[in-house]
N, C-alpha and C positions, 0 to 999 in steps of 0.2 A: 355509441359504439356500434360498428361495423360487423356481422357476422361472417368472415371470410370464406368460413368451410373447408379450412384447412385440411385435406389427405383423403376430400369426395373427388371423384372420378370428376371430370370435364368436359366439356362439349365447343366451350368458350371460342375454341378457336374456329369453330364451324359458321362463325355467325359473320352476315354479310351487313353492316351500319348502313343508315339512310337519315341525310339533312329533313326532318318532316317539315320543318320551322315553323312549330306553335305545338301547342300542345295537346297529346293524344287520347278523345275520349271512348276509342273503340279500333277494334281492329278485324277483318274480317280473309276471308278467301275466297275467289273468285279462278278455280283451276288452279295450279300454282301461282298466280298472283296474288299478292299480299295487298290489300288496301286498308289504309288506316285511315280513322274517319277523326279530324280534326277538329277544336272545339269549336273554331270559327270558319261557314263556309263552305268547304272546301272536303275532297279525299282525293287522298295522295295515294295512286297507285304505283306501284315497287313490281316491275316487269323480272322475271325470271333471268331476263339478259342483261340488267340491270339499269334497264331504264327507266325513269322516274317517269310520270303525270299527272297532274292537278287537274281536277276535274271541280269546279267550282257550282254545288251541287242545293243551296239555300242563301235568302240574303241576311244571316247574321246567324246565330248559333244552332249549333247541330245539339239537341237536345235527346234523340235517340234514335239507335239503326237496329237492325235486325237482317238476319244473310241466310237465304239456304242454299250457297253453294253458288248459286247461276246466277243472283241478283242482288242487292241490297237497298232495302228501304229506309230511310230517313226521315224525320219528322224535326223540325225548328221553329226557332222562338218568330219564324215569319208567317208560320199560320201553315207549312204546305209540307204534304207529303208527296216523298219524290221517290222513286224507285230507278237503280241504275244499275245497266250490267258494265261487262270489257268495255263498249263502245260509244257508249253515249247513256244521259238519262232525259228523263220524262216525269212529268209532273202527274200524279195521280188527284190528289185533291188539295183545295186549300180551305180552310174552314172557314164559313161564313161570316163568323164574329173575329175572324183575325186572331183567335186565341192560339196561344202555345201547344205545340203537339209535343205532348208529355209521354209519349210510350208508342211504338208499335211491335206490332210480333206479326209473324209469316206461321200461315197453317199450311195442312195438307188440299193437295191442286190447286197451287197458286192462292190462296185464299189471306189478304191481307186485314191486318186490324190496326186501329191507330185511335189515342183520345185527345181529347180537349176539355179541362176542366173535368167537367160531370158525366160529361158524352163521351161514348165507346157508339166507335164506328165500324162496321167491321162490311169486308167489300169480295164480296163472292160474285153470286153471277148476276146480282143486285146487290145494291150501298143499300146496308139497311142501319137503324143505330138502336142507343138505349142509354136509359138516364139511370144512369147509377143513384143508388144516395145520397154518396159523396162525391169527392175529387177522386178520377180513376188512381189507383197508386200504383197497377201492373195488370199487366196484360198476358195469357196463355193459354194457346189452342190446345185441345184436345187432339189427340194423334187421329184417330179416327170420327168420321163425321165432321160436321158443320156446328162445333159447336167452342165457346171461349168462356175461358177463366178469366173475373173482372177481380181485383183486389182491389178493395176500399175501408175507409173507416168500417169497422164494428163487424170486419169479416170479408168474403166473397160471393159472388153471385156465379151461376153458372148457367150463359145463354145460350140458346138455338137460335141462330142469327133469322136462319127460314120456316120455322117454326113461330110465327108472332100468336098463334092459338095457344100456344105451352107458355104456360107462367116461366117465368123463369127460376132457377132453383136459387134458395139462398141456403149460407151457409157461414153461421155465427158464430163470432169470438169476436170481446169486446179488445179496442183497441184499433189503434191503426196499422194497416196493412200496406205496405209498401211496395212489395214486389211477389211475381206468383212466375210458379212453374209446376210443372203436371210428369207424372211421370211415363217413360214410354209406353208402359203399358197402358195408361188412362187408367188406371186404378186409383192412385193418389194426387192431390193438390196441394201445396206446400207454398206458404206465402212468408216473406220476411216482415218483420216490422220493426216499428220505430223504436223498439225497445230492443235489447241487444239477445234477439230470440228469433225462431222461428216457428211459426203453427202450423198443423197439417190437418186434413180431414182423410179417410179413408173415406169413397165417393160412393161404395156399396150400401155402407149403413151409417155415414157421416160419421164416423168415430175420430175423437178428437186425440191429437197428436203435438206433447208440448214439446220442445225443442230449446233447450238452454245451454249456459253456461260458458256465452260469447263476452268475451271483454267488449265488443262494441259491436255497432248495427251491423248487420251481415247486407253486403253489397253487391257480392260474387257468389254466383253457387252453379251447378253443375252436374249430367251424370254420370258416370264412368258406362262402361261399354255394358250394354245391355240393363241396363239401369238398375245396378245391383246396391249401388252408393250413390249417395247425394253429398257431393264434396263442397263445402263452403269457407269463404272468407272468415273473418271478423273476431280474430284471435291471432295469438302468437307461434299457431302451429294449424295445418289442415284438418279441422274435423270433418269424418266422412260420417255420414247417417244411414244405417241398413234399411232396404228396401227388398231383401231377395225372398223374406216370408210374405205369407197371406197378412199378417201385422204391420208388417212396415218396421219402423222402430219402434212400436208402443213398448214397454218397457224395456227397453234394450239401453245398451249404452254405444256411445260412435265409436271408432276407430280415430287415432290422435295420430299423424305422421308431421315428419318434418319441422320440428317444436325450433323455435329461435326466438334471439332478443328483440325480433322485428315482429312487425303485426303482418299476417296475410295480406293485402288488398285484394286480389283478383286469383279466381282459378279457373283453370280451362282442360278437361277433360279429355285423352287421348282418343281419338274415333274405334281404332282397330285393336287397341291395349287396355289393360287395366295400370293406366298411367294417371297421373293427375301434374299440371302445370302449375306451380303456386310462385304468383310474385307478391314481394313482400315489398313493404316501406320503405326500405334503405337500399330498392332498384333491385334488389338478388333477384335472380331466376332460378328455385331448383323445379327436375323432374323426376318426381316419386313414385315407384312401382307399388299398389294398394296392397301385395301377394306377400309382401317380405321388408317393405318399408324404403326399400335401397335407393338409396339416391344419387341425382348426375346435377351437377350444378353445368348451367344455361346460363344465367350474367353475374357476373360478380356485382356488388352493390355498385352502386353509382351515385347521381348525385339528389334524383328525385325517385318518389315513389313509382312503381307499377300504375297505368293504367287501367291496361290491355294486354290481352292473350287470345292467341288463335292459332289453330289447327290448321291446316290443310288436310282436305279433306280423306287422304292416303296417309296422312300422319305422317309424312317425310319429311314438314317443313311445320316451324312454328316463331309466329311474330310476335314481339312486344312491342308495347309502347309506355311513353312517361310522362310523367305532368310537364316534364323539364322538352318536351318533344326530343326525347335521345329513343330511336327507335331501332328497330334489328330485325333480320331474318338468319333464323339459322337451319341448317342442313341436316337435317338428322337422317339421310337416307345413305 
């Protein structure tokens, strides 16, 4: 059963459709253009005047991208990391054993990361790498400094790519770790895992931080505007995690918005609001204010899950995409 949202406010009719043709495993902005990055190949750029372009950007699957704004990076099951703006791309690197690029993230000054297997590469004003213990499971710069959050089996490590004299930090909890993210501040590191959970360390005095009570893996996560909430996937409603004390959440409880018969997939965090983008499994789009809970339903279900969600960077415009490639932009300005 379908959760309609019968007598929530609308925006529905704001939304401009796009042929993706294949299915959507990211989406991103580039000025007000929308690119959505396909699972085979290829990103299909969605021009403001409504002109389409394929930009055919690895040769076979796009396994992970990362955007801040001016560029987008990609990594595929062809060994090669590519970087591309409005006009064209470019090939950054291709790993030497041909392995799958499982993760990249964009730091501050341009400062790129991307792994393979066990290696974390990270590419400043020198490629330099580092051998995890495991398989990297995620990737996350620190705001400030030259420095990256690695998630792996039995926890994270946290390296100074130009610093090869400094050990690198580790930082334990048993269990596999899937994906990381840091928060604006660089106070906290927050990693998902393979269990329907998330862990955090407070990075002052590594204070540990459990994170429960996901009906399934947390996939999507996110921070609202100044990094006061950590909004994630992997339930039947958006749970946010407080971030605005010197604790973080340690014993706190989240914020629960937007509850339905459907499971969250993907959320995406307003730039200039305390908004949050949640698409669910049975295709809904709503947009939830953190302040009062109020809600504006963005796509009515359809016939596949969410992807993807993304921002423009002014917050006027926000794109989805779907496993079924049924994609959109809509106008919120």
């Amino acid at each position: 059963m379908s959760d309609t949202r019968s007598g929530t406010v609308s925006v529905v009719e704001r939304t401009r459709t796009v042929d993706a043709g294949g299915a959507i495993v990211g989406a991103h902005f580039l000025g007000h253009t929308a690119v959505f990055v396909l699972g085979e190949e290829a990103l299909l750029f969605a021009e403001p005047n409504g002109e389409l372009r394929r930009m055919d950007v690895h040769g076979g699957a796009i396994l992970a991208a990362a955007s801040d704004g001016e560029r987008i990076v990609s990594g595929g099951d062809d060994g090669k990391v590519v970087t591309t703006d409005l006009g064209s791309s470019r090939l950054l690197a291709t790993d030497a054993k041909h392995r799958w690029i499982d993760h990249v993230a964009l730091g501050p000054d341009g400062a790129v990361a991307w792994s393979a297997g066990k290696t974390a590469y990270a590419q400043g004003k020198e490629l330099r790498e580092f051998e995890a213990p495991s398989t990297v499971g995620g990737l996350a710069f620190l705001p400030k400094g030259f420095r990256l959050g690695i998630a792996h089996y039995n926890g994270a490590t946290l390296w100074f790519p130009n610093a090869p004299q400094t050990a690198p930090e580790q930082l334990e909890w048993k269990g596999s770790h899937l994906g990381a993210t840091v928060s604006p501040d660089g106070r906290f590191l927050v990693t998902t895992m393979q269990e329907p959970m998330l862990h955090g360390w407070r990075l002052a005095d590594r204070k540990h931080m459990r994170m429960s009570g996901y009906a399934a893996r947390v996939t999507s996560f996110g921070w609202t505007l100044g990094g006061r909430w950590l909004a994630t996937s992997g339930s039947d409603q958006i749970i946010l995690w407080p971030f605005q004390s010197k604790d973080g959440p340690m014993g706190k409880q989240p914020r629960l918005l937007a509850p339905s018969e459907q499971r969250v997939e993907v959320v995406s965090c307003h730039p200039k609001q305390d908004i949050v983008a949640a698409g669910y499994s049975d295709g809904m789009v709503l947009l939830v204010r953190v302040e009062d809970s109020a809600e504006v339903l963005a796509k009515k279900p359809g016939e596949a899950p969410l992807t993807a969600l993304a921002w423009s960077a002014d917050g006027t415009l926000l794109a989805f995409g779907t496993e079924s490639g049924e994609v959109g932009i809509i106008d919120l300005a």
